[in-house]
C-alpha positions in Angstrom: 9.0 -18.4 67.5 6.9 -20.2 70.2 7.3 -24.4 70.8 4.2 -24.9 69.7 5.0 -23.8 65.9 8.3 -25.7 66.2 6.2 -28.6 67.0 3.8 -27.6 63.7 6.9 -27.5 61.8 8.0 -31.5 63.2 4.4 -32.6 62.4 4.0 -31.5 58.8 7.7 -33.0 58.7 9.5 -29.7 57.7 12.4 -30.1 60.5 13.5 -33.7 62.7 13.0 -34.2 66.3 16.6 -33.8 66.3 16.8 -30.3 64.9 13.9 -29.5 67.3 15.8 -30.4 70.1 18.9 -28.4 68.9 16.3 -25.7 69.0 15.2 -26.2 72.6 18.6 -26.1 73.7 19.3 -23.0 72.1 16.2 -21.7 73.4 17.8 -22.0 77.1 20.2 -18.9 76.2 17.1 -16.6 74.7 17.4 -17.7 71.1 13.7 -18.2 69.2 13.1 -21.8 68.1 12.6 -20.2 64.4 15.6 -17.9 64.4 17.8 -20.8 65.4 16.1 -23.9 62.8 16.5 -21.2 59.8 20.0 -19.9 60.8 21.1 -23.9 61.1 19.6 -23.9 57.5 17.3 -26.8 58.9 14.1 -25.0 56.6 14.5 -22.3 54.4 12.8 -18.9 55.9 10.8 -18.2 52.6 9.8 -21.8 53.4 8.2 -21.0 56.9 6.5 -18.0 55.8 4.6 -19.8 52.8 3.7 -22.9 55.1 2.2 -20.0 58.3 0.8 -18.4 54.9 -0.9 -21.3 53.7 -1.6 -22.5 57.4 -3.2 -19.8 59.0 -4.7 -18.2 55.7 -2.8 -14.9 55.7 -1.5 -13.0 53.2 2.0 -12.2 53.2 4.3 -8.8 52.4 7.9 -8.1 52.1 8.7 -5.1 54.8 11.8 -4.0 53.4 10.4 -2.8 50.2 7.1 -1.1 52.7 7.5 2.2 54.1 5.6 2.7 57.5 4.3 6.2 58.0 5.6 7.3 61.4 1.9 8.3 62.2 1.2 4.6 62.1 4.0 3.3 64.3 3.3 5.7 67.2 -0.6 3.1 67.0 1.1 0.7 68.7 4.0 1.9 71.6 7.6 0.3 71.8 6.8 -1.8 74.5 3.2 -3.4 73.3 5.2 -4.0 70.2 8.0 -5.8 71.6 5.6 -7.6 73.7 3.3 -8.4 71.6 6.1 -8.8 68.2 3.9 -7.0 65.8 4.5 -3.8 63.9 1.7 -1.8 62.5 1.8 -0.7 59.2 -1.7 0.4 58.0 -4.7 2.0 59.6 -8.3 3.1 58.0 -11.6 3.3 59.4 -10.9 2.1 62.6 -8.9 -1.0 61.5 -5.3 -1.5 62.1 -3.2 -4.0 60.2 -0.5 -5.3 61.9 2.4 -7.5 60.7 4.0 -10.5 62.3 6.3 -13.6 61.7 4.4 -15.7 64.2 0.9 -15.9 64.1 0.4 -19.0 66.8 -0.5 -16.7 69.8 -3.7 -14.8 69.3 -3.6 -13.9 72.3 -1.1 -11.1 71.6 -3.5 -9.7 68.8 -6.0 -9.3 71.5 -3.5 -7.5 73.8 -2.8 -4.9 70.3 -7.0 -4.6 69.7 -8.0 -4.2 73.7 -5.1 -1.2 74.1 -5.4 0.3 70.7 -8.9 0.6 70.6 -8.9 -0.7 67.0 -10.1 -3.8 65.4 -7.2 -5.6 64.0 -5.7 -7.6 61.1 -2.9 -9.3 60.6 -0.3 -10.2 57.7 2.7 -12.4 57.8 6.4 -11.4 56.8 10.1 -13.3 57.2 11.6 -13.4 60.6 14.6 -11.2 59.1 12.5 -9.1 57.2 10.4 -8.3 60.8 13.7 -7.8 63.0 15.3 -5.7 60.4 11.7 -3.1 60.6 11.4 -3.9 64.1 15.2 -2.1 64.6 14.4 0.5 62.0 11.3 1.7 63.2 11.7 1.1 67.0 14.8 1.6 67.7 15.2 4.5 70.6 17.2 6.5 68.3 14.5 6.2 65.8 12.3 6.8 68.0 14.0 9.9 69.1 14.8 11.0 65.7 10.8 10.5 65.0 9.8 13.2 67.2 12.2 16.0 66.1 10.5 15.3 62.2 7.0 15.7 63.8 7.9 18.9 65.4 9.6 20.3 62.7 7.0 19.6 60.3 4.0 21.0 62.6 6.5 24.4 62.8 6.8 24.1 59.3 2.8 24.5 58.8 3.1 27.1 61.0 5.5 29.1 59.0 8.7 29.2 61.1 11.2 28.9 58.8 14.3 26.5 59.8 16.8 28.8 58.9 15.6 30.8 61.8 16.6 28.3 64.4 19.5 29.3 66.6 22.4 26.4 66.4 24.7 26.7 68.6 27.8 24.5 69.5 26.6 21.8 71.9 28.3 21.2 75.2 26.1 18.2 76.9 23.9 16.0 75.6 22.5 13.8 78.0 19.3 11.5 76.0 17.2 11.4 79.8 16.7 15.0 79.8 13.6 17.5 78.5 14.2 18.2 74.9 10.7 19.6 74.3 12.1 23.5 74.2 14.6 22.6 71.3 14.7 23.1 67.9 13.9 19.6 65.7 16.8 20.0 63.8 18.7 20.2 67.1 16.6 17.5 69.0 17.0 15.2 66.1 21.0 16.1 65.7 21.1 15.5 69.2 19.2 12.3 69.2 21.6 10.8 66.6 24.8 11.7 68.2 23.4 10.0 71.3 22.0 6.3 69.0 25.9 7.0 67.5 27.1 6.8 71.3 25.0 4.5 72.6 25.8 2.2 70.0 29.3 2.8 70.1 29.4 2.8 66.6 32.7 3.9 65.4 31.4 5.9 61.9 28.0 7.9 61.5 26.9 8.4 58.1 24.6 11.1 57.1 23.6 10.4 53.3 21.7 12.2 51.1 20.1 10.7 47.2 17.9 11.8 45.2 14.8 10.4 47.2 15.5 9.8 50.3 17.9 11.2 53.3 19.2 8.8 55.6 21.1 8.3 58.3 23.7 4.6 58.4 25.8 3.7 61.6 29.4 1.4 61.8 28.7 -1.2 64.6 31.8 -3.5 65.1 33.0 -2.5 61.5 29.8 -3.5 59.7 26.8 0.0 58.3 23.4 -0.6 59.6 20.8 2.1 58.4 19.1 3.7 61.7 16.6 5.7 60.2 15.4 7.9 57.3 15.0 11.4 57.4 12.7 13.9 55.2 14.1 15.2 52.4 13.0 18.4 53.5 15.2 18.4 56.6 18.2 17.9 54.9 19.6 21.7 54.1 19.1 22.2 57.8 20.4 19.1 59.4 23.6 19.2 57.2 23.8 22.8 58.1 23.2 21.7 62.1 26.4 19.2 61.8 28.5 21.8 59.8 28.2 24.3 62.5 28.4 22.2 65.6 31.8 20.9 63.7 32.6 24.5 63.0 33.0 24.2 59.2 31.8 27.1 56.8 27.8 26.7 55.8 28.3 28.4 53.0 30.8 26.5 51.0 29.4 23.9 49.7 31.5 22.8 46.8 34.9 21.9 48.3 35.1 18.5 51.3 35.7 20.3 54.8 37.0 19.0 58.0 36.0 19.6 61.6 35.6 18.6 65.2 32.8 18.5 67.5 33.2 18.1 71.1 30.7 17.1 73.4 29.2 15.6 76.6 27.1 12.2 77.0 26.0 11.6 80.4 29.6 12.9 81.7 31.7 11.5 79.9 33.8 13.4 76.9 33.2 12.2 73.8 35.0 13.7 70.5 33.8 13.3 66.9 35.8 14.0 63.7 33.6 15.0 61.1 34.0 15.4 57.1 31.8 16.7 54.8 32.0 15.8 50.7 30.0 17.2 48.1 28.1 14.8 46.4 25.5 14.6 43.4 22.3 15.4 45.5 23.7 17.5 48.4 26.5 17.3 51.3 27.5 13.9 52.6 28.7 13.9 56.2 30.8 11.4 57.7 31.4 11.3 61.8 34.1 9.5 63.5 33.8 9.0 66.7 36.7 9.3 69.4 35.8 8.3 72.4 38.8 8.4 75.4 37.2 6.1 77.4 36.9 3.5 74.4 40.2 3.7 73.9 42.7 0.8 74.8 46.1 1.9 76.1 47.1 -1.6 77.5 49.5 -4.0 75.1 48.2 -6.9 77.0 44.6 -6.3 76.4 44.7 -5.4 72.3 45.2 -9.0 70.9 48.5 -9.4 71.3 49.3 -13.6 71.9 52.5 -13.9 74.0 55.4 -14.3 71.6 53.9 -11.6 69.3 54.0 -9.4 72.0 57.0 -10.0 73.2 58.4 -9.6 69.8 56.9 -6.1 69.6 57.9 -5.0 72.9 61.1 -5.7 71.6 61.1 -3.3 68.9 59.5 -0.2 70.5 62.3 -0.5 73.1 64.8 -0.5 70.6 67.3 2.3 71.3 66.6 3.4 67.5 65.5 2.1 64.4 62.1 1.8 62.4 58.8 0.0 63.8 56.1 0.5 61.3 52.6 -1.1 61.8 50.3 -1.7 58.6 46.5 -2.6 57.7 44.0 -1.1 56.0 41.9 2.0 56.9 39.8 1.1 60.3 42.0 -1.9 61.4 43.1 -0.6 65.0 46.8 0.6 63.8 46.0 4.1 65.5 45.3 2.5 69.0 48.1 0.1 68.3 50.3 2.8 67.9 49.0 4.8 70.8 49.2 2.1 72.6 52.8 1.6 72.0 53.8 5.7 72.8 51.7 4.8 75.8 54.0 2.1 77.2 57.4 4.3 76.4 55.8 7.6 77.8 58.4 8.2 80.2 59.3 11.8 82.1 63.2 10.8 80.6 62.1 10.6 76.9 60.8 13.1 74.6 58.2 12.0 72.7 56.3 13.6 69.9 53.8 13.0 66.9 53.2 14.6 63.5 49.6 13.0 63.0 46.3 13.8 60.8 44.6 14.3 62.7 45.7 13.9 66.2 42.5 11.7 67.6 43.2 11.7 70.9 45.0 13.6 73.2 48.3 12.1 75.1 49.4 14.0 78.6 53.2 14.0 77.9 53.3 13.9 74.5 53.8 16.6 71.9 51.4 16.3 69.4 51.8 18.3 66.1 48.6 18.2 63.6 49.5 18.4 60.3 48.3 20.9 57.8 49.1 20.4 53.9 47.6 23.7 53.1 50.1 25.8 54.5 52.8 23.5 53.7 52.8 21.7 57.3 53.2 18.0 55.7 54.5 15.0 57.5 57.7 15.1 55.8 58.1 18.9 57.0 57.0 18.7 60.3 59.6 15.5 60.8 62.5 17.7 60.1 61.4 20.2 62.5 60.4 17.5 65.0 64.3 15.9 65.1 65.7 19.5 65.4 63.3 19.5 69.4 65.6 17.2 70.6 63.5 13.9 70.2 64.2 10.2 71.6 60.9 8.6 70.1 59.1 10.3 67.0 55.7 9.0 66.0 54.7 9.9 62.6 51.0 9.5 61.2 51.6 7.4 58.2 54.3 7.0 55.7 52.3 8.4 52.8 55.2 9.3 50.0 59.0 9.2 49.4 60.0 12.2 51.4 58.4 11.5 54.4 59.8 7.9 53.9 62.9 9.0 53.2 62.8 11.3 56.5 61.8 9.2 58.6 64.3 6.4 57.6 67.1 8.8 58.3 65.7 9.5 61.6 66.0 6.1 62.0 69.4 5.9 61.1 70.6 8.9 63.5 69.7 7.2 66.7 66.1 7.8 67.1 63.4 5.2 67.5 60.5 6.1 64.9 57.2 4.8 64.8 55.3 4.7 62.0 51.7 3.4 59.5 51.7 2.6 56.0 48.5 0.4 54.3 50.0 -2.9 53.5 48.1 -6.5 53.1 50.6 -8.2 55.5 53.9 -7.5 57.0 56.6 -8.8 54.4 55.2 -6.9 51.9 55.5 -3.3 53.6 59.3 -4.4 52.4 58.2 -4.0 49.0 56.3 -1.5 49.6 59.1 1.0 51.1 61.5 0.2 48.2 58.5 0.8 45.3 58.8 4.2 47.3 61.9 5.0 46.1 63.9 3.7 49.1 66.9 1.8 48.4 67.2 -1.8 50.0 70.5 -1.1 51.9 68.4 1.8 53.6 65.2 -0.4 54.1 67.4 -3.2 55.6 69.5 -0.8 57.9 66.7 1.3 59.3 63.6 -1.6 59.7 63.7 -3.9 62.9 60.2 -4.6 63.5 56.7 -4.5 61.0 53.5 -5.4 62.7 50.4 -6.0 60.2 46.8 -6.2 61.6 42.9 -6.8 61.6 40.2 -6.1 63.6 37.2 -9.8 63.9 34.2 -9.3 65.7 33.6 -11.3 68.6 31.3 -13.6 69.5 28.3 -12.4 71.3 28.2 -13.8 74.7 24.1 -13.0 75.5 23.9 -15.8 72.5 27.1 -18.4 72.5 26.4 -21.5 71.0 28.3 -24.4 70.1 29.4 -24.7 65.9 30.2 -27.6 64.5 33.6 -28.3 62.8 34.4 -31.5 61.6 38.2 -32.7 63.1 39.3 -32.7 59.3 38.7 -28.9 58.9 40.5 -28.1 62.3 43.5 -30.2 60.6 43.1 -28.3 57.4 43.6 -25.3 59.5 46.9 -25.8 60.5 46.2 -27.7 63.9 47.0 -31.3 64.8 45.1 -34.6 65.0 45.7 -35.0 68.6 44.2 -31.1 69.4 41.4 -31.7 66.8 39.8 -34.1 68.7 39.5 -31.3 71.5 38.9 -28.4 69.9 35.5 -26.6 69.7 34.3 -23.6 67.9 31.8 -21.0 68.5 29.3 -18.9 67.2 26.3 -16.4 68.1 22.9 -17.8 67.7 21.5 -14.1 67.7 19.8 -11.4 70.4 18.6 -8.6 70.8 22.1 -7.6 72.7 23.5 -8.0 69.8 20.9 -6.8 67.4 20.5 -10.3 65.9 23.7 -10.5 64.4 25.4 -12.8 66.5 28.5 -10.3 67.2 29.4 -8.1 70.0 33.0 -6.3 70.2 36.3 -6.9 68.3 39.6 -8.1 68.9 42.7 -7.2 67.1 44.9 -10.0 65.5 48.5 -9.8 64.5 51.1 -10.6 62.3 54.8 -9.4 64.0 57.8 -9.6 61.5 61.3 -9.3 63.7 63.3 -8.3 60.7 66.1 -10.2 61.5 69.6 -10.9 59.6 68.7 -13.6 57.8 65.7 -11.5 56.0 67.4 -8.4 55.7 70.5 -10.9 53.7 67.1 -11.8 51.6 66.1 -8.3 51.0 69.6 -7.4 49.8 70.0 -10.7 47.6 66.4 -9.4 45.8 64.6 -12.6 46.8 60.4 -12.6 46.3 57.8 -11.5 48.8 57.0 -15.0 48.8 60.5 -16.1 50.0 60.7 -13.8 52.7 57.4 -14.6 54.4 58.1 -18.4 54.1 61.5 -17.4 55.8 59.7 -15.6 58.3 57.2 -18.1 59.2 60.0 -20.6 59.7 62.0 -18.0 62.2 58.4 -18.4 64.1 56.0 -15.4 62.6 52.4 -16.4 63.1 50.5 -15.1 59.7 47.3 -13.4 60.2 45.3 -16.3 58.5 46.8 -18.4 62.3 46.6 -15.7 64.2 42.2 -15.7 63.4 42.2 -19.2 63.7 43.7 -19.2 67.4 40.9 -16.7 68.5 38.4 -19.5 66.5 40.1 -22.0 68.9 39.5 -19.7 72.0 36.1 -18.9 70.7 36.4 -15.3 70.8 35.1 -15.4 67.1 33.9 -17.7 64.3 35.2 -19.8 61.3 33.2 -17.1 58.9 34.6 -14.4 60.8 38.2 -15.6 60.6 38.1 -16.7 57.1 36.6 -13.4 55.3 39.1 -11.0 56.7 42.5 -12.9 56.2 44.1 -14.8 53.3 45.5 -17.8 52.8 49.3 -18.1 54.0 
């Protein structure tokens, strides 16, 4: 949004000269004047579009219930439209109708009519409602996605039938290359392991309903749809992703698992992909693996210095149980890696019983498990502590016998590492003895439970200062005398981030020493609720303080730090 509607908006009285200079100032980091008055909540955004409505005499839409013909958005190219901030949506008779949030610079309408060789109208939409198109429909995955549907629609006409196309297993993909001798259904594959990667989203989604086929991507542990693919493409792109991943085409009815492997621009990138049977097809669900996103270093995961210390000292424990817990997507994999990282040692023996094993460790043995020939965790424990073992890493603690394995590992002088999906840490305890365990074993084989999280971080393209009144920083736990000091964060919005004002994630931590005077708890039958108050006073940070110290850093936000911890 230009200065000169910001000043429209101060004239007509719809925003202060104060909130417009909070604009200007967050204009100095790239942030639109608009973006920034309706993200404050200074004027409403349905409020903006019916005064430039009203204004400029223009009719308005709402984009996310319009469906632009990919014919249409090739009018106007990527760059004239980012220039320009238009995006076509209609054309007839040698008019093109273009839509826009700010309609104060016709010059950039001129710019769209002198290129496009078109005469051209305009109508007005929300500035959410235009970024949100803008991403779907210009995206360079999109974009790259678009070109494999026009190919294999023009074969289509021609008769060559999909199920012809040879699909092999990919070795390289590399998005700056010539792509015009493959298949569609292989360019367009292609193109959306390469968004996925590019992205670094950690989850690809390909999704098929009853009208439409699209394809949704995990950005920093939030889905963002990426594009939408013709319903008639979607026997052959499932079929693309099932082969590449090795599965079997033609079972249909039963979930599979697989692996692809490939290249992006040098690098090794590994994908673990599931496919589940749903009402109006095969659903197909990516994860992506990438070694060189992967964090092996305790000091840069999260860690704040007593926790870490803490944990340090239960991995090097010469036996006993360390067992980290969160929910699914929460980092405990990398933690845990991590961890085997720091012992790996040429004097140790170290080996896994994981499913799947996600990456691979040089000097680790690494056992995948495989339920259908009777290759469970439990089983492959017992065989592991017959190889001679000094640290045992099992997946996750799913069920009574590998709990009570894996506790009687603990017991015989080997250190075992270990998941289970807990809130927080004190409650694992109760967890492990709803099991089946009993609470002398819990007690003599636990020393150290480690819950965590994953917040997204602040963008750093788009930082800007959040205001928290001093009594909310003291209702957070943190003292007058800081208060008066203490500022928080947020992101105003980019395009580096995609608008959303987030960029990355950090882990946070909650580290339980299970100590004598808890374990005397445990054995007394005291609550939950006792023993975390117990803990807390021998000096555990909860995860609720551990978000609010990176809020106090301004690695992340008050919103960010609130909605994925609870109350301690």
């Amino acid at each position: 949004m230009s200065r000169k509607l910001a000043e429209m908006l101060l004239k007509d009285k719809l925003i202060s000269a104060g909130q417009l200079a909070e604009a200007e100032e967050a204009a100095k980091t790239g942030k639109s004047y608009a973006r920034f008055l309706i993200e404050k909540k200074y004027v409403l955004e349905n409020k903006v579009l019916l005064y430039l409505s009203q204004k400029f005499s223009l009719p308005s839409i709402n984009l996310s219930k319009f469906e632009i013909n990919p014919e249409i958005i090739k009018l106007v190219p990527p760059d004239l439209a980012r220039k320009c901030k238009v995006i076509p949506i209609q054309a007839n008779q040698g008019t093109l109708v273009v839509v826009l949030c700010d309609p104060t610079d016709i010059s950039n309408l001129e710019s769209v009519k002198y290129i496009t060789k078109l005469n051209v109208e305009s109508v007005l939409t929300t500035f959410s409602g235009f970024d949100a198109a803008f991403q779907k429909y210009y995206s360079s995955g999109t974009a790259f996605v678009g070109a494999a549907i026009e190919s294999y629609k023009k074969e289509s006409k021609e008769g060559d039938d999909s199920s012809g196309l040879e699909l092999v297993q990919i070795h390289d993909i590399d998005s700056g290359s010539s792509t015009e001798q493959d298949a569609p259904v292989i360019q367009l594959v292609n193109g959306v392991l390469s968004e996925g990667i590019k992205r670094m989203a950690s989850d690809i989604h390909v999704e098929p309903y009853e009208k439409k086929f699209r394809i949704r991507m995990r950005v920093d542990g939030v889905l963002y749809e990426v594009v939408q693919i013709p319903l008639e493409m979607k026997r052959a792109v499932t079929a693309r992703f099932k082969i590449m991943s090795r599965m079997d085409i033609a079972e249909t009815r039963v979930p599979q698992d697989g692996r692809i492997k490939l290249k992006f621009s040098g690098k090794e990138v590994d994908f673990r992909v599931n496919s589940m049977p749903t009402l109006f097809g095969e659903k197909i669900v990516l994860r992506m693996l990438s070694k060189g996103n992967l964090q092996l270093d305790l000091l840069k995961l999260g860690f704040e210095s007593g926790q870490l210390e803490a944990f340090k000292k239960g991995i090097y424990a010469p036996n006993g149980l360390v067992l980290v817990t969160g929910p699914t997507g929460s980092g405990k994999t990398t933690t845990l890696y991590s961890a085997i990282s720091e012992l790996n040692q040429t004097t140790d023996n170290l080996s896994t019983a994981e499913d799947p094993v996600e990456y691979n460790l040089e000097g680790v043995n690494q056992v995948q498990v495989h339920k259908e020939i009777g290759l469970t965790f439990a089983s492959v424990l017992r065989a592991l502590l017959r190889q001679d073992p000094d640290i045992v890493l099992v997946g996750e603690i799913r069920d009574y016998e590998t709990a009570e394995v894996a506790v009687q590992a603990a017991l015989t002088g080997h250190l075992v590492l270990s998941t289970l999906h807990t809130n927080d840490a004190p409650s694992t305890i109760t967890r492990l003895m709803n099991m089946g365990l009993e609470p002398f074993l819990v007690v003599a084989s636990v020393n150290t439970i480690v819950a965590q999280r994953l917040l997204r971080t602040i963008c750093s393209g788009c930082k800007v200062v959040d205001s928290i009144p001093k009594q909310k920083w003291v209702e957070f736990g943190f003292s007058s005398q800081s208060a008066e000091s203490l500022k928080a964060y947020k992101g105003a919005g980019c395009v580096k981030c995609n608008q959303s004002g987030y960029k990355g994630r950090i882990a946070i931590y909650e580290v339980m020493e299970f100590n004598q005077a808890l374990k005397e708890m445990v054995l007394r039958g005291e609550s939950i609720i006792e023993i975390k108050k117990q803990a807390v006073k021998n000096g555990m940070k909860t995860l609720r303080m551990a978000a609010l110290s990176k809020v106090a850093e301004g690695r992340t936000t008050v919103e960010e730090a609130l909605s994925l911890t609870v109350e301690s």
